[in-house]
Every structure is written in structure tokens, then in C-alpha cells.
N, C-alpha and C positions, 0 to 999 in steps of 0.2 A: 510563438516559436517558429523561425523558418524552416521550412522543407529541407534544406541542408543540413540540419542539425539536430539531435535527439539526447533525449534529457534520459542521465542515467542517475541512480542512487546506491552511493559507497556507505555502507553501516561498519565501522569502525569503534571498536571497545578503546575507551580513553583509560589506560595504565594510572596514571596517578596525576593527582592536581596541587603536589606540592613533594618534596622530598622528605621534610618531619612529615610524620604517618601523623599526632597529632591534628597539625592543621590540614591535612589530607582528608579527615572526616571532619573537620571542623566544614571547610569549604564544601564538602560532599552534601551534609546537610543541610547546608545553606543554601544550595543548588536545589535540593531536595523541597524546602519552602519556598522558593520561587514558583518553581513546579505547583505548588498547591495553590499559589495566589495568580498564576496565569489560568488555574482553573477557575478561582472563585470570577478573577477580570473575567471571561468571556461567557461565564451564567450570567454577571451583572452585566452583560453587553446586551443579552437576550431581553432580560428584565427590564431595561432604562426602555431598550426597542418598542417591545410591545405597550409601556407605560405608555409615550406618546402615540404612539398611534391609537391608545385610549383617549388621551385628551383631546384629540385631532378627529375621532368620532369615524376613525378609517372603516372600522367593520362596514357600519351605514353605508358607505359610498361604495363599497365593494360589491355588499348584497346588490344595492341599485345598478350599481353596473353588468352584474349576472345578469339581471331579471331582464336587462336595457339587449345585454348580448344574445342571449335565446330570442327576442323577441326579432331581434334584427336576422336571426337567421329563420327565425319560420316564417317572418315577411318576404324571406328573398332578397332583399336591400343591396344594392349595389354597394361594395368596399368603401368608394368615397364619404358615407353615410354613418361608418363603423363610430358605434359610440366610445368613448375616450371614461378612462378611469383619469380620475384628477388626486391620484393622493401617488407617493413616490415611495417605495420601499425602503429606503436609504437617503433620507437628501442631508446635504452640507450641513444645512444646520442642526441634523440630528446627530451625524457623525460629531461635532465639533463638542457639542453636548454633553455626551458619552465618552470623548475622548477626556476631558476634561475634568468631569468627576474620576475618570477612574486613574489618571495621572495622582490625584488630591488623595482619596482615597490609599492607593497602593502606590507609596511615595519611592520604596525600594526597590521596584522595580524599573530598568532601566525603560525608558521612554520608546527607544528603537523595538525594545521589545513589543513592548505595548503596542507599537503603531504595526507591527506583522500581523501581531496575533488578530488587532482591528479587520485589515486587508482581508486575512482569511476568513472571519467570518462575514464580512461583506460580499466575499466572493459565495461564499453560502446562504447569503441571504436571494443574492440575486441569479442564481442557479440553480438552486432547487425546485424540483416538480414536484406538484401534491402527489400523495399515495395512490389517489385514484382519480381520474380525470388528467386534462392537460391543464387547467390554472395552475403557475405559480404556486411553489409550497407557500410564500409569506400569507398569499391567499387564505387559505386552512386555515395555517395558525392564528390568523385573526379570528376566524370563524369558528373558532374552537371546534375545527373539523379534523385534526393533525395535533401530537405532542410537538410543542415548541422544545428545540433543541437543546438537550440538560447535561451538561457534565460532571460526570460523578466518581471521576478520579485524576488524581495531578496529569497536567495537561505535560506535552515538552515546549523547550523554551528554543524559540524562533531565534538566530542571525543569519547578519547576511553582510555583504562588502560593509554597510556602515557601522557596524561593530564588533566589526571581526579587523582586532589592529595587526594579526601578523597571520600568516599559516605558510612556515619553512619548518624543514628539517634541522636540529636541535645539533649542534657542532658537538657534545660532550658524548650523548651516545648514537647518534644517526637517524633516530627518533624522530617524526615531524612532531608536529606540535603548533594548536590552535592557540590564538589569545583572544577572549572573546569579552567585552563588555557588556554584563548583565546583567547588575544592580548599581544601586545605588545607595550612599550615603552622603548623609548631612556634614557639612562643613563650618565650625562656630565663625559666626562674623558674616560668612557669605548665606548670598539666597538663593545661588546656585547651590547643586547636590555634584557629589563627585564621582563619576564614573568607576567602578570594582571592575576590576582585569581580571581574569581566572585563567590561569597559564595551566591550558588541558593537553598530558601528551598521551599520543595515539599509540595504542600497543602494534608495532608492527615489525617486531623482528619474526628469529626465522626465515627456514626454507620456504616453510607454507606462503609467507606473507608478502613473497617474491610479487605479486601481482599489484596486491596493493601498495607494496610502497613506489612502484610504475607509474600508478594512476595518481599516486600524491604528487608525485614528483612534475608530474606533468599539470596536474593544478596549481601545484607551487610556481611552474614556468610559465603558466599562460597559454598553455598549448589547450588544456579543457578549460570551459569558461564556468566559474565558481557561481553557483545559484544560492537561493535561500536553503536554508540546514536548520539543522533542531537537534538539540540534545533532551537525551530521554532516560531513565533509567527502567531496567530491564532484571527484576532476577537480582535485585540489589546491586547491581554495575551498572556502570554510567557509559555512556553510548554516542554516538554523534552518528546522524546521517546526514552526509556529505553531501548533497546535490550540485550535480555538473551537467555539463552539456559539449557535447561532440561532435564531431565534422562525421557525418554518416558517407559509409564508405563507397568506391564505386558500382553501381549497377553490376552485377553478374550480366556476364556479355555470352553467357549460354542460352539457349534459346527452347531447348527440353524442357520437358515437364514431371517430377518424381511425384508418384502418387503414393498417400501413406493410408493406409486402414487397420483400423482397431480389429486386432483377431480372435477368436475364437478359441485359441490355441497357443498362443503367445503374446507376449505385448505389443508388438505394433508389428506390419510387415509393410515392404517398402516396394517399391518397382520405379527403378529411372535404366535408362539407357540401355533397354531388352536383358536388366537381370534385376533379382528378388532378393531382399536378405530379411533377416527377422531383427527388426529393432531393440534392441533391451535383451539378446541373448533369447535362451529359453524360459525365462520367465520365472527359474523355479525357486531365486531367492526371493518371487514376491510371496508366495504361499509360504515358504517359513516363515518368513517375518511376521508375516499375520498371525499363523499357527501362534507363535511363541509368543507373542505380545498380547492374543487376544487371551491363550491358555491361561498367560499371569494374572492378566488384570480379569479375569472371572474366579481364578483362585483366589486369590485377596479379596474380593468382593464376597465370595462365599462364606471366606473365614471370619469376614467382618463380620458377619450375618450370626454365626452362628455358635463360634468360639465367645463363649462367655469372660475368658479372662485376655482379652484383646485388650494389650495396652493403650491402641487405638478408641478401643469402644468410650463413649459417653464422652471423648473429648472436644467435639465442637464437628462440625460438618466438614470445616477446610482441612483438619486433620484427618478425618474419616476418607478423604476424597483425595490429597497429595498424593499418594503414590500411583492412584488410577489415574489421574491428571497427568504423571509424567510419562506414563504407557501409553496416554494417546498421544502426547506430543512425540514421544518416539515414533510412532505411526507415519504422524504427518510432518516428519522432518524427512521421514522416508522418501515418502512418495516423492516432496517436493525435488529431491536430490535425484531421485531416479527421473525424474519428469526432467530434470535440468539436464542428464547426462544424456538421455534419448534424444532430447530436442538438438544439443550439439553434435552426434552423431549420426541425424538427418541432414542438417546442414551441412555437415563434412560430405557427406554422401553424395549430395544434391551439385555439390562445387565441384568434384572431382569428379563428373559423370556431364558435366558440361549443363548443367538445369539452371532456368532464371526462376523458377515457378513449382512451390512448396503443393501440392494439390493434399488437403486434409478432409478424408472423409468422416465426418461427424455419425456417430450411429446411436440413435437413439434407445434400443433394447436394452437390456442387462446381461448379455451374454459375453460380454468382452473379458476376455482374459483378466485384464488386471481390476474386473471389479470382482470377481467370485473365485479368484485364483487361493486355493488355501484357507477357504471356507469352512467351517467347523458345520454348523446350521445356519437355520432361520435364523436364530438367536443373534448372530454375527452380522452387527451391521456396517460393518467397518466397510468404506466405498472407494471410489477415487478420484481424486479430482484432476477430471477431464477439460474444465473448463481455466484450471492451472495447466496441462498441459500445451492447451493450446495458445493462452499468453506467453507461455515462452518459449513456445516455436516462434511466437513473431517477434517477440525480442530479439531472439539469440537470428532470427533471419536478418532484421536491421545490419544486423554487425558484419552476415558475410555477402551482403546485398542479393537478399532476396524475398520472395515475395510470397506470399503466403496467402490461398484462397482456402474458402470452407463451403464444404455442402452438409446438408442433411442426408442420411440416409440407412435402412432398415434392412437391404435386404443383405443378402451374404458376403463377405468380402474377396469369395475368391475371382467375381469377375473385377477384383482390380489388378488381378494379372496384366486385363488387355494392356496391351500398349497405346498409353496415352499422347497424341500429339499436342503441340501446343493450339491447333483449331481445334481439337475433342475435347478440350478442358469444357467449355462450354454447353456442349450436346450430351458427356458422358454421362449416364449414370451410375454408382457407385453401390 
């Protein structure tokens, strides 16, 4: 991807896949067994892998090559001397192999499918680092040092420009609308199979939905460049993430630096251009929400426990567990929302105070406000994800061109009063 441009992803709920509700779930399920046989395709992708590289006797040449490589470094051996592994993690003729049976195999699955889902796990085969050390994960798994990669629920189903025949907005109700080729059927007389079109239209009316049908409209025109996408089902509703790509905006031509620190006493506090404001407010709808989320889901747990005529009791675990399951995701729908609105907030701040440079103090304790904010006890382990915060300060910095640095540090945060210039960003510490 060039430097000029950054890859974003639109998740959009697809409304219906047909106007008879009938064949509405006709196609739904049908989409739904795809989904299972692009998982079975990429266990048997794993499977066929490792088969040859049993017959090919790879583990042997790999140990040797260990034993070859340590040796080469406790001799000292000059680079030109580096011993050579001779076996290939992926060659052509295994790909073509693989590709092949599983075409035969999995006849209804459209082919462009099959050739993504290939790519990505190719790309996984030759990216992966073992668990411990720097060899290669493919390393391990030959060595049966590492679980070889196992999937254990419907996969989503990969397009991209070659099977995707249309994506405009629908003339009848103003609705976009994908058409996506993703299986296949038999045709009597021919040996060709014939392409299944699924006409997916994207729910995007409403006020709310004012954004997204912006960014449709603008992949509809070419203006964003349309990337590889997948549709997924989710919660029993069928989903598509959109994947684009966009012109990154120009450089902030400020030259300030806003320094941001995790408080002790509120959610974030800020200092650009000789004034301070507190991030995220005073912080106090983060301890209700806690309160009341963690209060329910300990009451329900209790009553499980000990109310004998719990309609719940003795019916299976996932029913024992649904409603505690939707109290943490309430949680963590939370935070991610409140992390998304501080992060834009920063950056409004940061633009309008003349800064090119986000300065974010990492602090490692547990003192920060929004991890013990509305704590009940020990008991309470509910935390916050800091490490989400911080990818979407640099997200949402991308968009209003700016730059985002991070340090560690432990000790108090009120010396990030000082006023930081853009040559202290360097020497400060936080």
C-alpha cells in the first residue's frame, strides 16, 4: 500500500437478499453453508500442507538446518557461509495441488472464492512467527512444536473487483446494493458450472446512516478504491465489510506538540498550546456503567447459583451464560465507543491549537482512572482497553493528519503540565 493512502473498513448490515422473505432465507442459508465449506476448504488447505511436507521429509531438513544454524553461529562464520534451508513453505506445485482437489472437492463454491481464501492463508503461512524464538511458525508446526492452524466455525466468504458484478445505489428505494458471485451450480450438457449472483442490499437509510451512505457513494464513484471484503454473519444477520482505501489527508502544518496523560482522577487530561482540559469529561459515567453492569451480571450469577427453581438451571452452559455474555459485551461496546469519542476529541483539540504531534503517555500502574473508576472490589475485574485506546488515536490521527508518538511511563502525571515544545518531545519525561 503507498504512503499516500490508507486502508479503511466499512461493516455494513445487508437488509435482505431477496424481496419474497421465502427465498430471503432460502439464500440466507445458502450463504450460511458456504460459510461452513470455506471453513472445511481452509482446514483441508492446512491438512493437504502439512501431508506433503510429510512426504517431502521437510521436518528432517529443517532439524538439520537448526543444528547447521547454531553451529554457524557459535563458530562465528562469516554471512557468506550462512547455511540454506532447501525445502519451501508454499511452492507452485503445492499450491496448484491444493487448489485443485479442493475446487473437485467443493464444486459449489465459486472458484474466485476459493482462490482468496487460498491467498490468505498463504499469506499466513509465510508470515507467521513461532510462539517462541524467531523461526518461522511453518517451522513449529512441522516440528510439532506449535498447533497447526484449525478452524472451528464458518469461516466469511471473501470478494473482491472479480466477483463483485455491480455495487450502486438501487433506483427503487436509494439503497446501495452489492451483487456478488459466490457459488456455484451445475449446468445439464455443459462442463462449465454456472456463476449464483446474490443481489445483497445494504441497510442504510436514516439520519444515523448519513455517513455511510457518503462513503458508499464515493466507492460507488471511484473516488475510494474498493479492496478485498467478506461477508460474515453475526448475531444471526448477515454483514459485509467493505474494505477501501483513501487519499490520507494533508500533513497538519502546526508545528506544537499536545501532550495527553492517563489521570488519576479522570479519564485522560490534555495540554496543547499553554492550556489543559480533562478528556472524556469528568469521568463519572464511567463508574456507573461499571456499577450497574457489573451489579447485574453478579446478581444473575448468584441467582443461578442458588435459586433452585431457575428456569435457566440444568439447561446447558450457553444458556446458563447468555445473559452474562451480553453484560460484558455491553461493557465492552462501552469503552470501545468512549475510547472512539476521546480519541476524536483529542484530535479536534490538537488541530485547533495549531499541533502536528499527538504526544501519548503510556503509564503502566493501575491507578488510572478509567481502570478502577466505579470499582465495587477485588472481585471486579472488569479493566480497560488501553491498548484500544491507543489504535484509535492513531487511526482517527491519519484522518486529521497527525502524528502520534508514545512513551512509557510510571510516574505522576501532573508533570505533564510542563509545556512541551516540539524539541522536548524527545528529552521529556512523562
Amino acid at each position: 500500500m503507498s504512503n499516500d493512502k490508507f486502508l479503511r473498513v466499512l461493516t455494513v448490515e445487508v437488509s435482505r437478499l431477496s424481496d419474497d422473505k421465502d427465498e430471503h432465507w432460502r439464500q440466507f442459508r445458502e450463504l450460511e453453508s458456504l460459510m461452513q465449506q470455506v471453513q472445511e476448504i481452509q482446514n483441508a488447505f492446512f491438512d493437504h500442507w502439512r501431508a506433503w511436507h510429510f512426504e517431502n521429509g521437510s521436518a528432517a531438513k529443517i532439524k538439520a538446518f537448526h543444528a547447521a544454524w547454531k553451529e554457524h553461529l557459535e563458530a562465528k562464520r562469516p554471512k557468506s557461509e550462512r547455511p540454506k534451508l532447501d525445502v519451501h513453505p508454499l511452492s507452485s506445485e503445492l499450491g496448484k495441488r491444493i487448489y485443485h482437489f479442493i475446487v473437485k472437492t467443493w464444486p459449489n463454491v465459486h472458484t474466485r472464492v476459493v482462490a482468496l481464501s487460498m491467498n490468505r492463508l498463504k499469506q499466513l503461512v509465510m508470515s507467521s512467527k513461532s510462539a517462541h524464538g524467531n523461526w518461522p511458525a511453518w517451522h513449529s508446526w512441522l516440528l510439532f512444536r506449535q498447533q497447526i492452524p484449525m478452524f472451528t466455525s464458518p469461516c466469511p466468504l471473501p470478494f473482491s473487483k472479480e466477483n463483485l458484478a455491480m455495487f450502486s445505489p438501487s433506483e427503487r428505494d436509494g439503497q446501495h446494493s452489492l451483487k456478488c458471485s459466490l457459488s456455484r451450480h451445475p449446468v445439464a450438457g455443459k462442463s462449465m458450472q454456472k456463476s449464483v449472483v446474490y443481489n445483497l442490499t445494504i441497510w442504510d437509510k436514516g439520519r444515523r446512516m448519513a455517513s455511510r451512505r457518503i462513503t458508499l457513494a464515493k466507492i460507488v464513484r471511484g473516488e475510494f478504491e474498493f479492496c478485498g471484503s467478506q461477508l460474515f454473519i453475526k448475531n444471526g444477520k448477515l454483514f459485509a465489510a467493505i474494505a477501501y482505501r483513501q487519499d490520507k489527508p494533508s500533513r497538519s502544518s502546526g508545528n506544537g506538540v499536545a501532550v495527553v496523560v492517563a489521570s488519576p482522577n479522570t479519564p485522560l487530561r490534555m495540554r496543547a498550546g499553554g492550556r489543559s482540559w480533562r478528556i472524556g469529561g469528568d469521568g463519572r459515567v464511567v463508574a456507573t456503567v461499571r456499577r450497574q453492569l457489573m451489579g447485574q451480571r453478579w446478581s444473575r450469577q448468584q441467582t443461578y447459583r442458588v435459586s433452585a427453581s431457575s428456569a435457566r438451571k440444568g439447561h446447558g452452559l450457553h444458556r446458563a451464560l447468555d445473559k452474562v455474555t451480553l453484560l460484558s459485551n455491553r461493557w465492552r461496546d462501552f469503552v470501545r465507543t468512549y475510547n472512539r469519542n476521546m480519541a476524536v476529541e483529542i484530535c479536534k483539540r490538537a488541530v485547533a491549537t495549531g499541533c502536528g504531534v499527538v504526544f501519548l503517555s503510556k503509564r503502566s500502574d493501575d491507578s488510572r482512572w478509567l481502570s478502577r473508576a466505579g470499582k465495587f472490589d477485588c472481585r471486579d475485574k472488569s479493566g480497560w482497553d488501553w491498548y484500544g485506546l491507543e489504535k484509535t488515536l492513531r487511526d482517527k490521527a491519519v484522518e486529521f493528519g497527525l502524528e502520534v508518538e508514545t512513551r512509557e511511563s510510571k510516574r505522576q502525571p501532573d508533570s505533564a503540565e510542563k509545556v512541551v515544545t516540539t524539541n522536548q518531545v524527545n528529552s521529556t519525561v512523562i
